[in-house]
Biopython code that builds the backbone (N, CA, C, O; Angstrom):
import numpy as np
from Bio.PDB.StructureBuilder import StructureBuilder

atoms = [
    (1, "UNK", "N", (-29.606, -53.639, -41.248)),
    (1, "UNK", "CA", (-30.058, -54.892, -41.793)),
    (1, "UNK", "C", (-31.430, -54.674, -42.438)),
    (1, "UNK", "O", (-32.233, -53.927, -41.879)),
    (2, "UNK", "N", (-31.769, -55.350, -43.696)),
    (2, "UNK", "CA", (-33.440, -55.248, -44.173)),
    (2, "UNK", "C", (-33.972, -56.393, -44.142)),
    (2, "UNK", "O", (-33.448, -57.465, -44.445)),
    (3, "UNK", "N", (-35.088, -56.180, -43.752)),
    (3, "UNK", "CA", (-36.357, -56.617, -43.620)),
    (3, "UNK", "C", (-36.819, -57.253, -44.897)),
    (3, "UNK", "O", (-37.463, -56.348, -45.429)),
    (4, "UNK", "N", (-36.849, -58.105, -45.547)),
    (4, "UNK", "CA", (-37.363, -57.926, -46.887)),
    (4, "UNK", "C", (-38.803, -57.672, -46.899)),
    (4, "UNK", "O", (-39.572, -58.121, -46.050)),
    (5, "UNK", "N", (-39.137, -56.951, -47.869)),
    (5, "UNK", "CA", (-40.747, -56.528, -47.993)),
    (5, "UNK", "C", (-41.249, -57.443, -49.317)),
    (5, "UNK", "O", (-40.629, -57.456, -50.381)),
    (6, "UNK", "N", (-42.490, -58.209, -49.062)),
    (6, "UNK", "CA", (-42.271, -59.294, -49.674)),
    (6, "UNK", "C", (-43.250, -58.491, -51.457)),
    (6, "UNK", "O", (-43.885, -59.188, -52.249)),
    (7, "UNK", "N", (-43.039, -56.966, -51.581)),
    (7, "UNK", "CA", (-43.270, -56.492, -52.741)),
    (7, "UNK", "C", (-42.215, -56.478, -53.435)),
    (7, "UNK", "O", (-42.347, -56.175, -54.621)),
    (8, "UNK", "N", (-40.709, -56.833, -52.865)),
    (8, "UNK", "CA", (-40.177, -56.813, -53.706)),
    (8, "UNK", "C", (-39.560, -58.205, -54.000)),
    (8, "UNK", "O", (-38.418, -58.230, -54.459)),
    (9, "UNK", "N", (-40.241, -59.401, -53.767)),
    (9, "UNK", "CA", (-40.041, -60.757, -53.989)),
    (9, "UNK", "C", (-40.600, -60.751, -55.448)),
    (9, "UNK", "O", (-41.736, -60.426, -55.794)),
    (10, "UNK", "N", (-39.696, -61.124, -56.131)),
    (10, "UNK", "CA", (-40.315, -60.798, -57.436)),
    (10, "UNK", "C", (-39.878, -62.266, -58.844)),
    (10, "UNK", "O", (-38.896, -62.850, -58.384)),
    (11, "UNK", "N", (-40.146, -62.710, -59.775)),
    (11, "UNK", "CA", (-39.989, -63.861, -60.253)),
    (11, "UNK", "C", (-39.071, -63.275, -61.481)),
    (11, "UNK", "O", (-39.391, -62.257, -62.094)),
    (12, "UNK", "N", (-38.237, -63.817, -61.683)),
    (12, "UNK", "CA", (-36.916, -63.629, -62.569)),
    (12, "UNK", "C", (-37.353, -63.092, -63.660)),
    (12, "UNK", "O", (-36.910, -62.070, -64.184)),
    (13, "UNK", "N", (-38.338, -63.839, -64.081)),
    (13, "UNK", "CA", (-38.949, -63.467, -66.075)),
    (13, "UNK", "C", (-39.555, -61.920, -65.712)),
    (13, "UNK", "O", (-39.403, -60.870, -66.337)),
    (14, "UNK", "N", (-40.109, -62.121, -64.781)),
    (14, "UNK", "CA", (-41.135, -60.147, -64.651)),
    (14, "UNK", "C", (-40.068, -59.169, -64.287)),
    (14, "UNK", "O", (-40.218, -57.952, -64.392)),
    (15, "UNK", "N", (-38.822, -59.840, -63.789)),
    (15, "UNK", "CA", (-37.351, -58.079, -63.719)),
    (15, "UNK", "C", (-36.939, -58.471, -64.851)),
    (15, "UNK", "O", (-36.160, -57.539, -65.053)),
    (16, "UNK", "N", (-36.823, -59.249, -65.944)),
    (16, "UNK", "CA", (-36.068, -59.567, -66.997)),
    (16, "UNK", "C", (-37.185, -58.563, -67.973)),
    (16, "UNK", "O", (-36.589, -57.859, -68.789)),
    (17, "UNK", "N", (-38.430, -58.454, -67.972)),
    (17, "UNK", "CA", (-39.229, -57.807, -68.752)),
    (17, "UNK", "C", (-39.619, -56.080, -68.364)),
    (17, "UNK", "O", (-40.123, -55.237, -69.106)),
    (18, "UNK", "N", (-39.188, -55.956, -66.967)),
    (18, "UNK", "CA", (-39.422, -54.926, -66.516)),
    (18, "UNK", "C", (-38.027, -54.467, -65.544)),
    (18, "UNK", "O", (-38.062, -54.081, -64.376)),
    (19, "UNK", "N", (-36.814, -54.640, -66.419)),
    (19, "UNK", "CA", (-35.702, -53.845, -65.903)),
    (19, "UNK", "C", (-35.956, -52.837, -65.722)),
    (19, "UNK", "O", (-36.327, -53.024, -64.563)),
    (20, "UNK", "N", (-36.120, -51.654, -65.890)),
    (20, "UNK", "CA", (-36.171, -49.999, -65.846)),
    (20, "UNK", "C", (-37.236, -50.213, -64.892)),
    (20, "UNK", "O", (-37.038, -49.242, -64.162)),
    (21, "UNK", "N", (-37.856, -50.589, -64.581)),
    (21, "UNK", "CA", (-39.138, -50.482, -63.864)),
    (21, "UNK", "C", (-38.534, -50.808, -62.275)),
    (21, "UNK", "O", (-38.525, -50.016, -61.333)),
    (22, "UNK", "N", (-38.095, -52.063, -62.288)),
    (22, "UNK", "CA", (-37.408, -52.143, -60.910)),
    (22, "UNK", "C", (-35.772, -51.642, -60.744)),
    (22, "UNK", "O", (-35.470, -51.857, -59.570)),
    (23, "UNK", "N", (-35.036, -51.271, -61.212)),
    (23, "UNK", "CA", (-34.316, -50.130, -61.435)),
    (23, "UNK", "C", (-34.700, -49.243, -60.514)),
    (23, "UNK", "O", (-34.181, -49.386, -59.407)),
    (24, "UNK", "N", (-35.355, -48.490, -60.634)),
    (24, "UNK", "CA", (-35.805, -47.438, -60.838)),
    (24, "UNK", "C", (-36.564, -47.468, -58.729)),
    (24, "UNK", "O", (-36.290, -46.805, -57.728)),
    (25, "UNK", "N", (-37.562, -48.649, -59.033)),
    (25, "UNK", "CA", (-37.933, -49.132, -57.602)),
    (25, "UNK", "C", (-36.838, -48.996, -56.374)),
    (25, "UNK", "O", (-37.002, -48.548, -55.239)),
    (26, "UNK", "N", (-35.646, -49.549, -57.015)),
    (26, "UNK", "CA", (-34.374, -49.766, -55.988)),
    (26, "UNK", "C", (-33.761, -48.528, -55.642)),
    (26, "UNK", "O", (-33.433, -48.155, -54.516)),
    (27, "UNK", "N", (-33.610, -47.781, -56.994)),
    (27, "UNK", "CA", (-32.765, -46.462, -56.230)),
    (27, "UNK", "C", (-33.327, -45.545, -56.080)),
    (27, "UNK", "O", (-32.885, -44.411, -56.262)),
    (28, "UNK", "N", (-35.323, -46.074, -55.419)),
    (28, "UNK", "CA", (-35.994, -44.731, -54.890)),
    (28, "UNK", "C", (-36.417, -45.266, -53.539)),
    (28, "UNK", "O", (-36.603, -44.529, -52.571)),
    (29, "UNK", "N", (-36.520, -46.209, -53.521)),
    (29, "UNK", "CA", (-36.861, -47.324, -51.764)),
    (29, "UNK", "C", (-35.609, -47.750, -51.207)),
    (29, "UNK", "O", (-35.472, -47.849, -49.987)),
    (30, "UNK", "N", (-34.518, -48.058, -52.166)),
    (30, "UNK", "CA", (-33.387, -48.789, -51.392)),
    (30, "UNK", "C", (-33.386, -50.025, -50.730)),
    (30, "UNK", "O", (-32.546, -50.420, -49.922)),
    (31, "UNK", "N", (-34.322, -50.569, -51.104)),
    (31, "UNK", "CA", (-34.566, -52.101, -50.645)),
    (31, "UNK", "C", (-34.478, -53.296, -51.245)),
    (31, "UNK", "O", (-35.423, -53.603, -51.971)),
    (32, "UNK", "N", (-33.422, -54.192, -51.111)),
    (32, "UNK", "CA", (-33.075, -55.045, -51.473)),
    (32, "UNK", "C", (-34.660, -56.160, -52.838)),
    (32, "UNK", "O", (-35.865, -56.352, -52.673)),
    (33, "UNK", "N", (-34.003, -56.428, -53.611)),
    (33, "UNK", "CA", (-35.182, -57.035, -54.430)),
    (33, "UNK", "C", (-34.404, -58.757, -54.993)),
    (33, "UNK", "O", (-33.567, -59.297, -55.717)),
    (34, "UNK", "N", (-35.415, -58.951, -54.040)),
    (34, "UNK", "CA", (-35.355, -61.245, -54.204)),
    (34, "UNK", "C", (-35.520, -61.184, -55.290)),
    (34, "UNK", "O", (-36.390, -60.347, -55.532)),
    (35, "UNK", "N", (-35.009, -61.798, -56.435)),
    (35, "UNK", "CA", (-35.218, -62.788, -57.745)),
    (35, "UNK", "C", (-35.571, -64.424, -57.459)),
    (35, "UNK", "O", (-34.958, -65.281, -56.823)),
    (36, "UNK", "N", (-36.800, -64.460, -58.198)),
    (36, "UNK", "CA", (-37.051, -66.090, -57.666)),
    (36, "UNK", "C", (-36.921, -66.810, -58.890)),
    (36, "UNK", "O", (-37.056, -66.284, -59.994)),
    (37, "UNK", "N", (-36.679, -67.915, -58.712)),
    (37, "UNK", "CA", (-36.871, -69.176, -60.528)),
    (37, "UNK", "C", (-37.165, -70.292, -59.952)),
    (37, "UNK", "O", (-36.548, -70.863, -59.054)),
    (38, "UNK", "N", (-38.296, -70.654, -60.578)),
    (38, "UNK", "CA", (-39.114, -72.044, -60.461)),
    (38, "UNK", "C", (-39.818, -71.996, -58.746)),
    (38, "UNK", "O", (-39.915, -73.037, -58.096)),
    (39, "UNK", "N", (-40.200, -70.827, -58.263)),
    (39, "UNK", "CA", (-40.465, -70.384, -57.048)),
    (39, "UNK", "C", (-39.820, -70.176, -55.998)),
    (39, "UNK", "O", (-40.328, -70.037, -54.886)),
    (40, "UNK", "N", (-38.243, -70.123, -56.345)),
    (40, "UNK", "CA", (-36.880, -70.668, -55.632)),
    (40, "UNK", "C", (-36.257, -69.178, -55.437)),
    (40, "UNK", "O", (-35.901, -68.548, -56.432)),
    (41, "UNK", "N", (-36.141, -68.658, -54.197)),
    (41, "UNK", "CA", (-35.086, -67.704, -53.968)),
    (41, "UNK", "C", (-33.711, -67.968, -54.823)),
    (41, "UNK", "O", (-32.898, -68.866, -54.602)),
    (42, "UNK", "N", (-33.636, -66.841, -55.987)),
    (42, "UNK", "CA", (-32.564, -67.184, -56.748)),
    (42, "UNK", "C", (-31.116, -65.983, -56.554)),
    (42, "UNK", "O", (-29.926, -66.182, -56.307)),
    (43, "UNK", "N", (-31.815, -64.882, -56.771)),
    (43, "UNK", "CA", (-30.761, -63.650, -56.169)),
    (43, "UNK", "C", (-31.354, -62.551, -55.604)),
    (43, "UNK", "O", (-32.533, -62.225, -55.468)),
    (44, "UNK", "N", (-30.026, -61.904, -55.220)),
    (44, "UNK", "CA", (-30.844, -60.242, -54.587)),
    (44, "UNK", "C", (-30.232, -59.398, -55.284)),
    (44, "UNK", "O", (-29.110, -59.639, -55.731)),
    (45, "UNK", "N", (-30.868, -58.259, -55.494)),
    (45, "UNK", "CA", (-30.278, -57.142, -56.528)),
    (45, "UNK", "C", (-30.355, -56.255, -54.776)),
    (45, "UNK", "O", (-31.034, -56.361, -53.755)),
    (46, "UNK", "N", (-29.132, -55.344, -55.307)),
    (46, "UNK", "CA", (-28.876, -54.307, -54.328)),
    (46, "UNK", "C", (-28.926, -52.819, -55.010)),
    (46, "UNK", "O", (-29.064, -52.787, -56.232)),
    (47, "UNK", "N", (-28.846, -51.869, -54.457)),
    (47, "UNK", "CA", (-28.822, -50.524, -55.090)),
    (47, "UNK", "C", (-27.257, -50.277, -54.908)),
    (47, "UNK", "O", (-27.018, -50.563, -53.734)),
    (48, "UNK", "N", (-26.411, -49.986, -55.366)),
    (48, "UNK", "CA", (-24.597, -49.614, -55.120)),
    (48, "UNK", "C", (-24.040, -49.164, -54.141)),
    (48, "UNK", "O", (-22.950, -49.297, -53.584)),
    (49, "UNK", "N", (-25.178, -48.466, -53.971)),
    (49, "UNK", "CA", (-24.736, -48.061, -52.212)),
    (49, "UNK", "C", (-24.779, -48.370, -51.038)),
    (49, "UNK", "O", (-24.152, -47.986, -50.051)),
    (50, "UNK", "N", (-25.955, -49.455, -51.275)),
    (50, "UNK", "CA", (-26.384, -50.468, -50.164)),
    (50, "UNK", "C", (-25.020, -51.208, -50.113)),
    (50, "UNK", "O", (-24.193, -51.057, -49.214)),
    (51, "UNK", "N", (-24.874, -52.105, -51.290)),
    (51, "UNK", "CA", (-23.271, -53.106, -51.639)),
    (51, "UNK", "C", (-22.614, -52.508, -51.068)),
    (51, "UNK", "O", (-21.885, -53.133, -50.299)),
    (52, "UNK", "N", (-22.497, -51.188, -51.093)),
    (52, "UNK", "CA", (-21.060, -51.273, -50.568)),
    (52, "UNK", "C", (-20.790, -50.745, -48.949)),
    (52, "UNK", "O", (-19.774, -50.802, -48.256)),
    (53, "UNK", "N", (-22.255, -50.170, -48.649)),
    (53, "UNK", "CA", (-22.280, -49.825, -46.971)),
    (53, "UNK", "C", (-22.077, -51.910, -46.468)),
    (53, "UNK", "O", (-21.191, -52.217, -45.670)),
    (54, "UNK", "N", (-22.857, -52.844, -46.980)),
    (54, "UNK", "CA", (-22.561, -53.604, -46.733)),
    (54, "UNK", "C", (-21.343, -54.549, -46.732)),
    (54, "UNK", "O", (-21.225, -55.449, -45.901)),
    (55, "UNK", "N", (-20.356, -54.276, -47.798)),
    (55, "UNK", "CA", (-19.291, -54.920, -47.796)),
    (55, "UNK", "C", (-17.957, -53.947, -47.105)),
    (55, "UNK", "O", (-16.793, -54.265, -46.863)),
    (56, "UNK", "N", (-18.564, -52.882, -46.954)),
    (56, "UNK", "CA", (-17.500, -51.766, -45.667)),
    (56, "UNK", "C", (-17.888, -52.267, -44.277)),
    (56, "UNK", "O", (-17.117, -52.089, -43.335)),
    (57, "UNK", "N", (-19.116, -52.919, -44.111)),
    (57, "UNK", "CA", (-19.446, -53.284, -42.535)),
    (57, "UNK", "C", (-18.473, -54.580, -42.329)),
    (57, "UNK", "O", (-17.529, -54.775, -41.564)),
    (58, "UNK", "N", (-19.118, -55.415, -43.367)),
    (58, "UNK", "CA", (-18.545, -56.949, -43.249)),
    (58, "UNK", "C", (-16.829, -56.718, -43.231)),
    (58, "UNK", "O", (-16.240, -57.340, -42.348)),
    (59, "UNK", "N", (-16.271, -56.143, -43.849)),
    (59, "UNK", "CA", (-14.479, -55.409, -43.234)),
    (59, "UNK", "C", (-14.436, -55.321, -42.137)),
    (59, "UNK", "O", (-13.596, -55.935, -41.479)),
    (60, "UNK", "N", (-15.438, -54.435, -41.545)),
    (60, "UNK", "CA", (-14.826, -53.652, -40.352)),
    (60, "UNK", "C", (-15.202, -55.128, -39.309)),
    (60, "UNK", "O", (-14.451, -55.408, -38.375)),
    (61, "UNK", "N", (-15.899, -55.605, -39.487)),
    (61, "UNK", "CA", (-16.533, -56.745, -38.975)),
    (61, "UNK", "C", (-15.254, -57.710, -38.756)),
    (61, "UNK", "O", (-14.904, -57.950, -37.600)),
    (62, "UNK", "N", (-14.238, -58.511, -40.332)),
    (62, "UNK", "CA", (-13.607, -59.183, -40.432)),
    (62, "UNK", "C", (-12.417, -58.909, -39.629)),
    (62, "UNK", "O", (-11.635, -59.698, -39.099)),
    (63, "UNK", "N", (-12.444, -57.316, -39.650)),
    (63, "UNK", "CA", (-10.900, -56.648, -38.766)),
    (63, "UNK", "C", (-11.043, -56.824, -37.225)),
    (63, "UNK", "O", (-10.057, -56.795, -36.488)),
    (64, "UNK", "N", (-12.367, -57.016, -36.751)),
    (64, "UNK", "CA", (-12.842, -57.030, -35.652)),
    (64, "UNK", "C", (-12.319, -58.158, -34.925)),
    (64, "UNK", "O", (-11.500, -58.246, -34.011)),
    (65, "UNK", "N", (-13.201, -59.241, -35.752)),
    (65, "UNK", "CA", (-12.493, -60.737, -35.417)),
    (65, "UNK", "C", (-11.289, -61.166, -35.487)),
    (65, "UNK", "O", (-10.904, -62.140, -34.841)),
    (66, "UNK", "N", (-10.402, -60.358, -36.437)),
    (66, "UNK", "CA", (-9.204, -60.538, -36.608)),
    (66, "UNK", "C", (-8.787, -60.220, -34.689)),
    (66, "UNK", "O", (-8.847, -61.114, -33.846)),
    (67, "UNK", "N", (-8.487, -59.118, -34.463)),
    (67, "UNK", "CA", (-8.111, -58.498, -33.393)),
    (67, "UNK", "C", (-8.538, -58.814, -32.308)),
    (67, "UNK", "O", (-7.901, -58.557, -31.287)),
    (68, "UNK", "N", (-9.926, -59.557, -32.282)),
    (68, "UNK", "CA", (-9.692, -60.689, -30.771)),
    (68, "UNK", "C", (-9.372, -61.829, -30.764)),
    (68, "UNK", "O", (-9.319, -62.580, -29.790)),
    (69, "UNK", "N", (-9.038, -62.138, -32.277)),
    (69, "UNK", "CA", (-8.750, -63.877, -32.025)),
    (69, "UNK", "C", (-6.783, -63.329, -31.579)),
    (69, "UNK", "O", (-5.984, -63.934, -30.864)),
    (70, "UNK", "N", (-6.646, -62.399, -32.123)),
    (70, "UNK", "CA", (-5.419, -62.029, -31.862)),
    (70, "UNK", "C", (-5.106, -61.442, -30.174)),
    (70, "UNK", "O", (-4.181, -61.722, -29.412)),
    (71, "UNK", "N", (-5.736, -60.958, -30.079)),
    (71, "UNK", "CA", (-6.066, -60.504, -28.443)),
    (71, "UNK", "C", (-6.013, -61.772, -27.469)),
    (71, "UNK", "O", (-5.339, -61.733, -26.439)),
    (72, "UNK", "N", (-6.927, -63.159, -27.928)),
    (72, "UNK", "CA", (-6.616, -64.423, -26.976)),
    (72, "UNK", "C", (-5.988, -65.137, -27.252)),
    (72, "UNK", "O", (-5.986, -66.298, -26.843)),
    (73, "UNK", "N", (-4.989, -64.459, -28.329)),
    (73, "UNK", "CA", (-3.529, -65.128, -28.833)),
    (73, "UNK", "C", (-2.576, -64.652, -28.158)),
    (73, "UNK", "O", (-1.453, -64.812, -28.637)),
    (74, "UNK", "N", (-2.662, -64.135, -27.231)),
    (74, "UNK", "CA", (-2.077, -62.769, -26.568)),
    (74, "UNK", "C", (-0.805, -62.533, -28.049)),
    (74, "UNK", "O", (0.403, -62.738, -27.931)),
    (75, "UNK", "N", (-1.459, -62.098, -29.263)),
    (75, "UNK", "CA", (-0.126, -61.473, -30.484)),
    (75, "UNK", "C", (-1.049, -59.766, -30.138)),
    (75, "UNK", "O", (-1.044, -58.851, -30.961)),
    (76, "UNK", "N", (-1.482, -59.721, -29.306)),
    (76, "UNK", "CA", (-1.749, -58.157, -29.328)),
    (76, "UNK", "C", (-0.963, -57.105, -28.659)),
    (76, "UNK", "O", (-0.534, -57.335, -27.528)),
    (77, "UNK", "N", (-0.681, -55.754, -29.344)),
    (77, "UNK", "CA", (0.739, -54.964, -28.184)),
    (77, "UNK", "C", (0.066, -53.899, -27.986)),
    (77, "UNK", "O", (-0.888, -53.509, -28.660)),
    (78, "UNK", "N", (0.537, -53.390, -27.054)),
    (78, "UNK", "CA", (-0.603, -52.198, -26.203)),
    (78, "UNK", "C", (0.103, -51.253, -26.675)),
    (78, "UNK", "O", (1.269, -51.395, -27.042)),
    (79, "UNK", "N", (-0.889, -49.621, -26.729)),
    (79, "UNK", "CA", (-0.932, -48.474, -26.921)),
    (79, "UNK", "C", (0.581, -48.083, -26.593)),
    (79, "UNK", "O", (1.428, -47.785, -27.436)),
    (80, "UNK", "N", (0.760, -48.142, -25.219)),
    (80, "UNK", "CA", (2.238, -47.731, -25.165)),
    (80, "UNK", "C", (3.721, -47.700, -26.033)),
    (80, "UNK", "O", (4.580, -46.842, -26.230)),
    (81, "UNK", "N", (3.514, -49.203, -26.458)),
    (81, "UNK", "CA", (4.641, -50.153, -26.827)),
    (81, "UNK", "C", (3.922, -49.801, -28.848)),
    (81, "UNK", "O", (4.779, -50.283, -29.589)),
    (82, "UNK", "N", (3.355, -49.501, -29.265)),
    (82, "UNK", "CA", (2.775, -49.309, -30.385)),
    (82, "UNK", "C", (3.682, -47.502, -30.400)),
    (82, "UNK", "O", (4.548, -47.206, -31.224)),
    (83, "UNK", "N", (3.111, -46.441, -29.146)),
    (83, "UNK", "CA", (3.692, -45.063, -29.476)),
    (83, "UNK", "C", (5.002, -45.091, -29.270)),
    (83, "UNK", "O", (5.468, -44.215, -29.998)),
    (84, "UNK", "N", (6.157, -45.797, -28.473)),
    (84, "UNK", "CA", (7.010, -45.847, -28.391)),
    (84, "UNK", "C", (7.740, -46.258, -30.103)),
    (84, "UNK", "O", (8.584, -45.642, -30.755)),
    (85, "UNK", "N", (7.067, -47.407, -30.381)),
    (85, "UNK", "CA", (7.322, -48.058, -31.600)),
    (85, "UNK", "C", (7.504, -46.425, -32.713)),
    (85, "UNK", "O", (8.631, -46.078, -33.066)),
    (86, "UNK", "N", (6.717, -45.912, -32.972)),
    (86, "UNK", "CA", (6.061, -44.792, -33.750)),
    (86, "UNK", "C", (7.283, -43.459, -33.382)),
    (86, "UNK", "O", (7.692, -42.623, -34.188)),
    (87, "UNK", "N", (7.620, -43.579, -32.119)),
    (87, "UNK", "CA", (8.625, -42.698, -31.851)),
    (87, "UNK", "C", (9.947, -43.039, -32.698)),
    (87, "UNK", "O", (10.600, -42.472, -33.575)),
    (88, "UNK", "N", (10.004, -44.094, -32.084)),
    (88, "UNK", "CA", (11.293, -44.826, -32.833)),
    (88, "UNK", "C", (11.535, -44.722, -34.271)),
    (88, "UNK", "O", (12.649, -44.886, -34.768)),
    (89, "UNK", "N", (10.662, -44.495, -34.817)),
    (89, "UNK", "CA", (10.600, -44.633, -36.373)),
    (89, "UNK", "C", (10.500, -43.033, -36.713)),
    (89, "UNK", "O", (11.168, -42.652, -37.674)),
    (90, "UNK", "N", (9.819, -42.188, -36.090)),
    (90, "UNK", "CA", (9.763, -40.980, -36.518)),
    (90, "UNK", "C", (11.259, -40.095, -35.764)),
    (90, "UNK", "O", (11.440, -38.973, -36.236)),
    (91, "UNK", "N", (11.992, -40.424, -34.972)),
    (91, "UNK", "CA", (13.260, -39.836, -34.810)),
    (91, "UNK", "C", (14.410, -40.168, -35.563)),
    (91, "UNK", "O", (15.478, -39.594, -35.345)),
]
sb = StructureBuilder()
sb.init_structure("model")
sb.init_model(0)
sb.init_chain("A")
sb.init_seg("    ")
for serial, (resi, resn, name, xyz) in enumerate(atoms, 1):
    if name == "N":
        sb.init_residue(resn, " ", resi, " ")
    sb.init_atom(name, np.array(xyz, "f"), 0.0, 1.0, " ", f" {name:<3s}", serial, name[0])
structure = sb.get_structure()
């Protein structure tokens, strides 16, 4: 998770004039950079790799929840009954 560092709180018109500049900031710190308008948290720029370590967590996250709401659904089947299953299909 980051911290935001409030150097990279930055106002929309100054990354619009200084793209390459914060560019450049992101994929050497890796730290998320606030866009503000009219003093207003407007977006966050990410570096590509951040995006996507983050949207591989939030998966593994969603599969997570999946599998205990399924677990106190009792729709969950145990190890056994899963390799048996696997047998069945591979003979």
């Amino acid at each position: 998770m980051y911290v935001i560092n409030l150097k990279y709180i930055i106002p929309l018109t100054d990354f619009r004039n200084n793209v390459k500049k914060y560019l450049h900031e992101l994929s050497v710190h890796k730290q998320p950079i606030v866009l503000t308008q009219n003093g207003k948290s407007a977006a966050v720029i990410l570096d590509a790799a951040s995006y996507q370590q983050m949207q591989d967590q939030m998966e593994f996250m969603r599969k997570v929840a999946t599998g205990l709401q399924e677990q106190r659904e009792d729709r969950s089947v145990g190890l056994e009954q899963v390799s048996n299953d696997i047998d069945l299909i591979l003979s």
